[in-house]
N, CA, C and O atoms as a GROMACS GRO file, in nm:
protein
  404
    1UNK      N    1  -1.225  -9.350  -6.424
    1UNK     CA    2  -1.340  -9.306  -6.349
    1UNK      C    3  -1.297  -9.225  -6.226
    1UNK      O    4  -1.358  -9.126  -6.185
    2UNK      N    5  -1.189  -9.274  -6.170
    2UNK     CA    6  -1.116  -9.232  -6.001
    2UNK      C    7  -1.118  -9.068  -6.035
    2UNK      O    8  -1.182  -8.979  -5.978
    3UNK      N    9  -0.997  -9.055  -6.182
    3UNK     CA   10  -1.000  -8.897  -6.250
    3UNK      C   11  -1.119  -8.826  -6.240
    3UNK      O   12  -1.130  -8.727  -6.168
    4UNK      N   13  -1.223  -8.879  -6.320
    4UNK     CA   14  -1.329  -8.776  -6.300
    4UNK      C   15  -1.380  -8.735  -6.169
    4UNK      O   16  -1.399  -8.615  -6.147
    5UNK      N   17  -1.400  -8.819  -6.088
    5UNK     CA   18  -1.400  -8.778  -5.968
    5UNK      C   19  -1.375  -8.708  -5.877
    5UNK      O   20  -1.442  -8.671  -5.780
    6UNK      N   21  -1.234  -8.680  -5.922
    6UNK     CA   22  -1.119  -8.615  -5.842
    6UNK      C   23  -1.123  -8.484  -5.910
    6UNK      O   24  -1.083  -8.386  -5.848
    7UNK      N   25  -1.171  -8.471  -6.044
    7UNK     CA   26  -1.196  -8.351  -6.097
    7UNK      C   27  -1.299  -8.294  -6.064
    7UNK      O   28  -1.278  -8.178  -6.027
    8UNK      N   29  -1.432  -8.333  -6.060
    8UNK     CA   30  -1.594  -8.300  -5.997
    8UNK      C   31  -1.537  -8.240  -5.829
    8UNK      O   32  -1.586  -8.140  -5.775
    9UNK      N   33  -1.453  -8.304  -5.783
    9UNK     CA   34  -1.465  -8.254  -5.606
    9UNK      C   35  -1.354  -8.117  -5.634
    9UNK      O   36  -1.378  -8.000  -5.606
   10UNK      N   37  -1.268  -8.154  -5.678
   10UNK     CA   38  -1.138  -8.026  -5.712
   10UNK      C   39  -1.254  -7.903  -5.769
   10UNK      O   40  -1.253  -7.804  -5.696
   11UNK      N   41  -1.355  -7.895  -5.888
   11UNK     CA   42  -1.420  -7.832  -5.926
   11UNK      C   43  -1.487  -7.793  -5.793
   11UNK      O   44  -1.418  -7.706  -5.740
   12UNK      N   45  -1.562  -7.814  -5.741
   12UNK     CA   46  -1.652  -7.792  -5.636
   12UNK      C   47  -1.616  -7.711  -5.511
   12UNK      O   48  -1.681  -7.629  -5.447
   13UNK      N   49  -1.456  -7.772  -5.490
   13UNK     CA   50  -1.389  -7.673  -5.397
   13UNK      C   51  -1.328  -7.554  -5.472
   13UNK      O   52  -1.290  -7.468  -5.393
   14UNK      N   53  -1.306  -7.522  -5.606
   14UNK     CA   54  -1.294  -7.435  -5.608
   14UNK      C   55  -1.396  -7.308  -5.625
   14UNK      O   56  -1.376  -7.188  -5.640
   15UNK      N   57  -1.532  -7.401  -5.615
   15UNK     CA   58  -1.658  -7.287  -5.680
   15UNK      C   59  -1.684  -7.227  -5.508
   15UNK      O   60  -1.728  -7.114  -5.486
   16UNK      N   61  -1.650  -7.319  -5.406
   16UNK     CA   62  -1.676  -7.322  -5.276
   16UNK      C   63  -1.598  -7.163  -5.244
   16UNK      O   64  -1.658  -7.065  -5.199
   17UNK      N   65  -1.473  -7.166  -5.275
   17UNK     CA   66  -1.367  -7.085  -5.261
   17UNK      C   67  -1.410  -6.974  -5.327
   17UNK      O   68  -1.440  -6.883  -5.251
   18UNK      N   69  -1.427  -6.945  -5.468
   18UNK     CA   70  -1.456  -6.828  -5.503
   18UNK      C   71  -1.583  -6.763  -5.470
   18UNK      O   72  -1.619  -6.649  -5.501
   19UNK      N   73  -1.664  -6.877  -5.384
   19UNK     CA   74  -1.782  -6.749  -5.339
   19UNK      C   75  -1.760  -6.719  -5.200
   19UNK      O   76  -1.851  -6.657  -5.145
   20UNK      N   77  -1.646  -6.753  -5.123
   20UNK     CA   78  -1.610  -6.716  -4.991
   20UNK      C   79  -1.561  -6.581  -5.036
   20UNK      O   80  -1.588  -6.483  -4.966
   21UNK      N   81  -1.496  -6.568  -5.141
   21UNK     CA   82  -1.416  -6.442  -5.168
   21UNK      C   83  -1.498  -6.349  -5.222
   21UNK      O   84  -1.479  -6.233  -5.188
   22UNK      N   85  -1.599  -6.377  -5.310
   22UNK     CA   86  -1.713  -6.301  -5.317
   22UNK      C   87  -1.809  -6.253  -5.196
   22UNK      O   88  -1.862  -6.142  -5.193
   23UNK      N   89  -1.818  -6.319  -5.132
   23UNK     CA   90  -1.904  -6.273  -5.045
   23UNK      C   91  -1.778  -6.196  -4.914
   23UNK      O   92  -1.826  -6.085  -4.888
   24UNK      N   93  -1.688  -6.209  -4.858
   24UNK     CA   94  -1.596  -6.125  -4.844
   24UNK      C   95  -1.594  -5.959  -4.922
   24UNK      O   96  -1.605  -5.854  -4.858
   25UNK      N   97  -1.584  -5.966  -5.019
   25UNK     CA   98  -1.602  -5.873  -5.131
   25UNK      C   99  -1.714  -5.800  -5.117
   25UNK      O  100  -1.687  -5.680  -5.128
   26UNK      N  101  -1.829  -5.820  -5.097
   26UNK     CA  102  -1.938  -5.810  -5.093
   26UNK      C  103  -1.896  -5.671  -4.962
   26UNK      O  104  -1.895  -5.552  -4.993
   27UNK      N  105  -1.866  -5.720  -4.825
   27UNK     CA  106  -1.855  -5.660  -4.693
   27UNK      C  107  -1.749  -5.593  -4.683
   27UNK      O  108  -1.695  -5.594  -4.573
   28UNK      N  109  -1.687  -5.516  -4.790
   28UNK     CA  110  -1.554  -5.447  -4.797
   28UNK      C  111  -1.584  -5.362  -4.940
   28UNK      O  112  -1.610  -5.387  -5.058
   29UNK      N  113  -1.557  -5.223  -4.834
   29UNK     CA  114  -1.564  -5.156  -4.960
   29UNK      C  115  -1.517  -5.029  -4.943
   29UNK      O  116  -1.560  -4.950  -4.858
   30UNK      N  117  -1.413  -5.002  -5.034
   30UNK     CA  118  -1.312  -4.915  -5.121
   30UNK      C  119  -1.349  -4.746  -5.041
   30UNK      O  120  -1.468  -4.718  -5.057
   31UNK      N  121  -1.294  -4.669  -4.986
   31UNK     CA  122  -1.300  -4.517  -4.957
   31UNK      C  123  -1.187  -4.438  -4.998
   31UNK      O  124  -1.076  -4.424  -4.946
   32UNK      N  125  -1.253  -4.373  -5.134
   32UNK     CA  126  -1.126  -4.294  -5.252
   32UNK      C  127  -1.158  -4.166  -5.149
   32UNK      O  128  -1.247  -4.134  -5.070
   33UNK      N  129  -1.027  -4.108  -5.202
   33UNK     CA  130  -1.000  -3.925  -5.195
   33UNK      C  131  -1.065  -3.862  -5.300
   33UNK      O  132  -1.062  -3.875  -5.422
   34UNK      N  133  -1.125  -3.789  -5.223
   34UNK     CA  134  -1.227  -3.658  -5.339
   34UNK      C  135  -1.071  -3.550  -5.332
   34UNK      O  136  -1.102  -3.431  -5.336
   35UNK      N  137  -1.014  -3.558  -5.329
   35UNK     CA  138  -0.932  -3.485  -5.343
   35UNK      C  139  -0.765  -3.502  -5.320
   35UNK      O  140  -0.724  -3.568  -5.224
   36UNK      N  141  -0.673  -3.437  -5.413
   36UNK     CA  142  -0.535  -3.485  -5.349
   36UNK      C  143  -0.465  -3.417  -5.323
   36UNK      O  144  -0.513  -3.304  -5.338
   37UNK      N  145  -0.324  -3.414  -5.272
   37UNK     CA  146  -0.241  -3.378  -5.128
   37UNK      C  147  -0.149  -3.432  -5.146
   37UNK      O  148  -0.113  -3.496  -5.245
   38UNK      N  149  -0.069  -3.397  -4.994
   38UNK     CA  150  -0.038  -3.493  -4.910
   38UNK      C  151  -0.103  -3.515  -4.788
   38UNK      O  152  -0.160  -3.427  -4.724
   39UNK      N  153  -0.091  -3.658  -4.750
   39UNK     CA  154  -0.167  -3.665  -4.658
   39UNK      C  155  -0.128  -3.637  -4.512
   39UNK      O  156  -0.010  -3.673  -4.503
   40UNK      N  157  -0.162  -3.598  -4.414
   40UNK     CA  158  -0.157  -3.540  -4.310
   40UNK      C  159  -0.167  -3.617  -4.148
   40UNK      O  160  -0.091  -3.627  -4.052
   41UNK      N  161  -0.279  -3.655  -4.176
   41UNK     CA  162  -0.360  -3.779  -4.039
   41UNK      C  163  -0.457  -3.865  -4.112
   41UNK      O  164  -0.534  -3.807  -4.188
   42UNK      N  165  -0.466  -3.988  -4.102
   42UNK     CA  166  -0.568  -4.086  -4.145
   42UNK      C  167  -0.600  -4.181  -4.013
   42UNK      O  168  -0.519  -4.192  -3.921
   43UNK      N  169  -0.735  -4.252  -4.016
   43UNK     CA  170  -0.763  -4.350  -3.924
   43UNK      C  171  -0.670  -4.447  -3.890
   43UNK      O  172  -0.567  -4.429  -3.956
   44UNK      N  173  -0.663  -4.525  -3.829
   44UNK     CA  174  -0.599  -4.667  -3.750
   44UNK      C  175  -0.660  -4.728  -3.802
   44UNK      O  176  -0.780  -4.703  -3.797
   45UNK      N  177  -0.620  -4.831  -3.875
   45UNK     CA  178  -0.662  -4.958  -3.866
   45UNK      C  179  -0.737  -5.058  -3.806
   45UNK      O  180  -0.647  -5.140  -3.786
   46UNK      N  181  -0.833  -5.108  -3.766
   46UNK     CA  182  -0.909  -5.133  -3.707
   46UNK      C  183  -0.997  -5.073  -3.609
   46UNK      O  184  -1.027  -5.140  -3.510
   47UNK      N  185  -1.050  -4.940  -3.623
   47UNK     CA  186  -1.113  -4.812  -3.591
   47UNK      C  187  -1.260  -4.838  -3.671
   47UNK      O  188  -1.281  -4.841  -3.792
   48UNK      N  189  -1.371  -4.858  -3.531
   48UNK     CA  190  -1.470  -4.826  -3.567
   48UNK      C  191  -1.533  -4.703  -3.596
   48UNK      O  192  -1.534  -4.605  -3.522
   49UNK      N  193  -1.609  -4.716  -3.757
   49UNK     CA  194  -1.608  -4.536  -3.811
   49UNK      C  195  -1.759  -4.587  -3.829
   49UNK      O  196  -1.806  -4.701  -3.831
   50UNK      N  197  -1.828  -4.435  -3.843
   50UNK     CA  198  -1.981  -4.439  -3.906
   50UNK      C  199  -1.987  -4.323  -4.008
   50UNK      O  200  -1.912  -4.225  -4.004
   51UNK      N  201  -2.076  -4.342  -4.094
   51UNK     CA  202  -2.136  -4.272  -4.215
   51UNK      C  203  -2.085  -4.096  -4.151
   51UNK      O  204  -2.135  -4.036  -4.056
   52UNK      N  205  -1.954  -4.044  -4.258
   52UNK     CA  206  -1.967  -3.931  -4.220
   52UNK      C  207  -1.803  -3.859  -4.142
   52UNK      O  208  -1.762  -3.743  -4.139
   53UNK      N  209  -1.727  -4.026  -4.072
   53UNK     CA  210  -1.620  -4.007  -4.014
   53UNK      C  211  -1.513  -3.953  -4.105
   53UNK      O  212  -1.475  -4.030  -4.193
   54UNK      N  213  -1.455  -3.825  -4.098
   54UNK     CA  214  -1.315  -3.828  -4.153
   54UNK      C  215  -1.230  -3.959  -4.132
   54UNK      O  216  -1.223  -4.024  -4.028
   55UNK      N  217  -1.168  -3.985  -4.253
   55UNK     CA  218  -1.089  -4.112  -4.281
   55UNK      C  219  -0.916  -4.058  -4.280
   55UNK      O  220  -0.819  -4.100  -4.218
   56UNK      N  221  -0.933  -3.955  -4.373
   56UNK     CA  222  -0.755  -3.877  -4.389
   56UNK      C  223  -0.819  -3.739  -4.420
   56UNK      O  224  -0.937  -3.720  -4.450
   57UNK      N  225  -0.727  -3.653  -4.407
   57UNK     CA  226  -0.685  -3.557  -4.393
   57UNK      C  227  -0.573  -3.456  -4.494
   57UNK      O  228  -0.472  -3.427  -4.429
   58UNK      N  229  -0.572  -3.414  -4.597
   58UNK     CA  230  -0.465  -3.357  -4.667
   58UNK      C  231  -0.443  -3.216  -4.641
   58UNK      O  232  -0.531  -3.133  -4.613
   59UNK      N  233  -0.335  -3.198  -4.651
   59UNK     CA  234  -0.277  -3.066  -4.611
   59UNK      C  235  -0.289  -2.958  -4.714
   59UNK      O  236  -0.231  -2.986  -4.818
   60UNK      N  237  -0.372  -2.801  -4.709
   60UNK     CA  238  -0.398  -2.758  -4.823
   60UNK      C  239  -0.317  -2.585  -4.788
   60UNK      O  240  -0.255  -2.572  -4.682
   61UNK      N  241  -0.325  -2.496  -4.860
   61UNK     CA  242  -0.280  -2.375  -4.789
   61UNK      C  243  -0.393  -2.303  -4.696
   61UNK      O  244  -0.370  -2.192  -4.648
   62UNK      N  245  -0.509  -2.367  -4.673
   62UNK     CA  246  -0.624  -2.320  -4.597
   62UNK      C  247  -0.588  -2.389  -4.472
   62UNK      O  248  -0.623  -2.326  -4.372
   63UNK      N  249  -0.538  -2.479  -4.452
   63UNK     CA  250  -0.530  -2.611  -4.363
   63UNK      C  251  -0.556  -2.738  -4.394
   63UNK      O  252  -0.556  -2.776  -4.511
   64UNK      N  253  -0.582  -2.818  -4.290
   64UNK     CA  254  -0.591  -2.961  -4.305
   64UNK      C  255  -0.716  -2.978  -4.370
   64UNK      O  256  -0.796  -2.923  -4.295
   65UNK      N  257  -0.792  -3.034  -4.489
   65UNK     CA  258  -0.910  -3.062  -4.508
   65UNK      C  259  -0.939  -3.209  -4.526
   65UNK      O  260  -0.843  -3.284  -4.546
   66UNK      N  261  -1.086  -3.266  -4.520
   66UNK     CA  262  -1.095  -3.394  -4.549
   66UNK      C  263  -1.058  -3.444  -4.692
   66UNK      O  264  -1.094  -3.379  -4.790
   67UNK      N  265  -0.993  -3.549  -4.704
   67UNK     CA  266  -0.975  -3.611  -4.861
   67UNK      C  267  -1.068  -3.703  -4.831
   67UNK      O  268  -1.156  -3.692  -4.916
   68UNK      N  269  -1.101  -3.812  -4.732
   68UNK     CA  270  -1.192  -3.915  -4.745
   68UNK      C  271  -1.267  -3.931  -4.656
   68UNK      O  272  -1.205  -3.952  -4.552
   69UNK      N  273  -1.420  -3.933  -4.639
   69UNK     CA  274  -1.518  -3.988  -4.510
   69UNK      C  275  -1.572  -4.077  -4.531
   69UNK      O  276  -1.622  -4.076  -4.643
   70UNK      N  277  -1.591  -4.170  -4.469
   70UNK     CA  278  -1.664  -4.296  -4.470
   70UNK      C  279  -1.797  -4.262  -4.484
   70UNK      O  280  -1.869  -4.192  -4.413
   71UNK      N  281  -1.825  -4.341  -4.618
   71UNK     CA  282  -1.945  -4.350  -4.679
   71UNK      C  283  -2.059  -4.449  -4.602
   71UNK      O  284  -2.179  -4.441  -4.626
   72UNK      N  285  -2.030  -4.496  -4.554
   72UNK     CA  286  -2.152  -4.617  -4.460
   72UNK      C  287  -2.056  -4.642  -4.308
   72UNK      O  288  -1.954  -4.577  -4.284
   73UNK      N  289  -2.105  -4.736  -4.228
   73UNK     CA  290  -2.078  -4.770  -4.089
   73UNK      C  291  -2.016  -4.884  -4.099
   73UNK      O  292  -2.077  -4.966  -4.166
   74UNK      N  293  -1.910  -4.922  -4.054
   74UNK     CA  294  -1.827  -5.021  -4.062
   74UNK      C  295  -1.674  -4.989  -3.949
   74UNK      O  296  -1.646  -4.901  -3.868
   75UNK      N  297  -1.600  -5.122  -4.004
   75UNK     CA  298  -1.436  -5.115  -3.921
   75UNK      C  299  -1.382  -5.081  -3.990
   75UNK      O  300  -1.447  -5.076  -4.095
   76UNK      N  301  -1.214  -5.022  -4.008
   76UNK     CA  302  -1.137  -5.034  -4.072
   76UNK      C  303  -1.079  -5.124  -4.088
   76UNK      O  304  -0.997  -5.161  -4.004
   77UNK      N  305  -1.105  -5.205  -4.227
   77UNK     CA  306  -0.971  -5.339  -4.229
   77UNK      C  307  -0.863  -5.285  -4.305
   77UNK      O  308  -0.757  -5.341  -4.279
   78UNK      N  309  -0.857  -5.223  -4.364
   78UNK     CA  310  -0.713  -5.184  -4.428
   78UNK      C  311  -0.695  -5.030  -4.460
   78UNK      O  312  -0.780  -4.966  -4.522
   79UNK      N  313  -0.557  -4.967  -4.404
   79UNK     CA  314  -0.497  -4.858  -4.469
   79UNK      C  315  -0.359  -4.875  -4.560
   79UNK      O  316  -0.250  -4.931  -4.545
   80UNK      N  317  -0.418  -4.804  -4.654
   80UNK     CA  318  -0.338  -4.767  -4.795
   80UNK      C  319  -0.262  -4.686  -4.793
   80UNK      O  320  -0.168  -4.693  -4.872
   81UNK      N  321  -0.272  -4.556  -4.686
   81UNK     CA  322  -0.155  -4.498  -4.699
   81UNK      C  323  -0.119  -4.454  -4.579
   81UNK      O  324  -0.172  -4.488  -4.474
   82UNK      N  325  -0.011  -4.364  -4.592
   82UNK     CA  326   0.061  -4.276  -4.406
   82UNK      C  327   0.078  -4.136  -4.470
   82UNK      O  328   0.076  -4.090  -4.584
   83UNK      N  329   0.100  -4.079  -4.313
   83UNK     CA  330   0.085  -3.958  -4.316
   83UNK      C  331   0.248  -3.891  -4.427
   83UNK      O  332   0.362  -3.936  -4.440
   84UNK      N  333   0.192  -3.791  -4.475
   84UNK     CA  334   0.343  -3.791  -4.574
   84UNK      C  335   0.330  -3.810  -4.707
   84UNK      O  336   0.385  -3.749  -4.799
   85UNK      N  337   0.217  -3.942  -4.714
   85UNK     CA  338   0.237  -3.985  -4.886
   85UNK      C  339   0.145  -3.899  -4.967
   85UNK      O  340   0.037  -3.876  -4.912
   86UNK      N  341   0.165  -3.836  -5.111
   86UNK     CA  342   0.095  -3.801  -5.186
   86UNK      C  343   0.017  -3.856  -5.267
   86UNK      O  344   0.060  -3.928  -5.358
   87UNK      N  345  -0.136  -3.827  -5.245
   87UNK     CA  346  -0.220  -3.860  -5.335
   87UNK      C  347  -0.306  -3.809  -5.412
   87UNK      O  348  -0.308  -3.687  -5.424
   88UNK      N  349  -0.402  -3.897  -5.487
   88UNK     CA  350  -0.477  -3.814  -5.644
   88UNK      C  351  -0.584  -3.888  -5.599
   88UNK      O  352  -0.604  -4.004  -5.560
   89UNK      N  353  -0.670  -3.751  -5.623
   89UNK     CA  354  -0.836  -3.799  -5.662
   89UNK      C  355  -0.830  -3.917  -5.711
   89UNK      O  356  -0.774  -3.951  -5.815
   90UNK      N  357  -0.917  -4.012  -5.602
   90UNK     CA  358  -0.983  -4.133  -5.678
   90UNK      C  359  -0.880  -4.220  -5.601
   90UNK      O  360  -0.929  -4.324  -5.556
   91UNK      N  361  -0.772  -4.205  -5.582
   91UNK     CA  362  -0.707  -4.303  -5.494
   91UNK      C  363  -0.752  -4.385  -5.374
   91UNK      O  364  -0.792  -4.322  -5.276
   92UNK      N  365  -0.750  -4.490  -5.371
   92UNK     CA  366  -0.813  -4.580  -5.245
   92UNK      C  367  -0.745  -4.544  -5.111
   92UNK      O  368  -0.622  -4.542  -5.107
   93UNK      N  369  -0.814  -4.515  -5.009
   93UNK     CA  370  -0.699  -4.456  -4.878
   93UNK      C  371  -0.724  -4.580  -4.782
   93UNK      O  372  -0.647  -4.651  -4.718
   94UNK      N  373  -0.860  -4.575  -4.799
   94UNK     CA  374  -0.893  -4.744  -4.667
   94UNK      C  375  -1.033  -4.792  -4.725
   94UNK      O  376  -1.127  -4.733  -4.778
   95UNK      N  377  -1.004  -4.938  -4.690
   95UNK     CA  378  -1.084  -5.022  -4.702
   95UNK      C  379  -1.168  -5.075  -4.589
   95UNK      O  380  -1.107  -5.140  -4.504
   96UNK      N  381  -1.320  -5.054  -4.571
   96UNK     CA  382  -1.389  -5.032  -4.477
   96UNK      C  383  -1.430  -5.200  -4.445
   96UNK      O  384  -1.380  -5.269  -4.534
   97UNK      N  385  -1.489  -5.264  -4.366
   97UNK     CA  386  -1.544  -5.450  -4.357
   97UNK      C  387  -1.710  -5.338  -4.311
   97UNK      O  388  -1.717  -5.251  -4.224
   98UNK      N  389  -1.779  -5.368  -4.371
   98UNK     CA  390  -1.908  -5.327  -4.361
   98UNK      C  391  -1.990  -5.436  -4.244
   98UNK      O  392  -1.982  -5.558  -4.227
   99UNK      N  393  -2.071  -5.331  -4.176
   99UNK     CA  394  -2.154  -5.417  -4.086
   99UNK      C  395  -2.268  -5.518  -4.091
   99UNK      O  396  -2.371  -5.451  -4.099
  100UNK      N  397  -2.283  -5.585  -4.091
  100UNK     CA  398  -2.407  -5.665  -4.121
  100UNK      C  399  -2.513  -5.609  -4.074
  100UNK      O  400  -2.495  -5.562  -3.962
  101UNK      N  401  -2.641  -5.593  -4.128
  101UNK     CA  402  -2.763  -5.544  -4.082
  101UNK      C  403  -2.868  -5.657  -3.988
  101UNK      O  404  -2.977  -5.618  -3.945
   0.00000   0.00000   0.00000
C-alpha cells in the first residue's frame, strides 16, 4: 500500500513540474533570422526590447541590415549567437521572456 502511495505523490510532482515548464514555455518565445549572414551586432542579454526592435544585424554588400526584430514586447532571456557567427534563415538568434498583460 506504502508503494502506491509513493507512486500517486511521485506522479503528482511530476505533473506539478511539467506544467511549470509549460507555462514557462508559454512566456518565451523563439526570434529566427529572416535572413542569413554573418552576424555583425545583436542585443545584450537581458535588454528590454518592444515590437519592432532590431535584435541582430548581418553584414550584407549594401551594409549592415536587420536579420531579426522582435516580434512582441518583452526581455531578452537568451542569446544564441555573437557577432562573427554565420547564420541561415530560420535560425533562432534570441529568445524573448514575454510580458504579462
Amino acid at each position: 500500500m506504502m508503494i502506491k502511495k509513493r507512486l500517486a505523490v511521485l506522479a503528482c510532482m511530476a505533473l506539478m513540474a511539467a506544467g511549470s515548464m509549460v507555462a514557462e514555455a508559454e512566456n518565451r518565445l523563439d526570434q529566427k533570422a529572416v535572413l542569413g549572414g554573418t552576424i555583425h551586432s545583436v542585443v545584450s542579454s537581458g535588454a528590454r526590447v518592444t515590437e519592432g526592435t532590431v535584435l541582430a544585424e548581418v553584414g550584407t554588400l549594401a551594409g549592415d541590415v536587420p536579420a531579426a526584430k522582435a516580434s512582441a514586447d518583452g526581455i531578452v532571456a537568451e542569446v544564441r549567437v555573437k557577432p562573427g557567427q554565420d547564420v541561415n534563415r530560420g535560425d533562432i538568434i534570441v529568445v524573448l521572456e514575454i510580458e504579462d498583460e
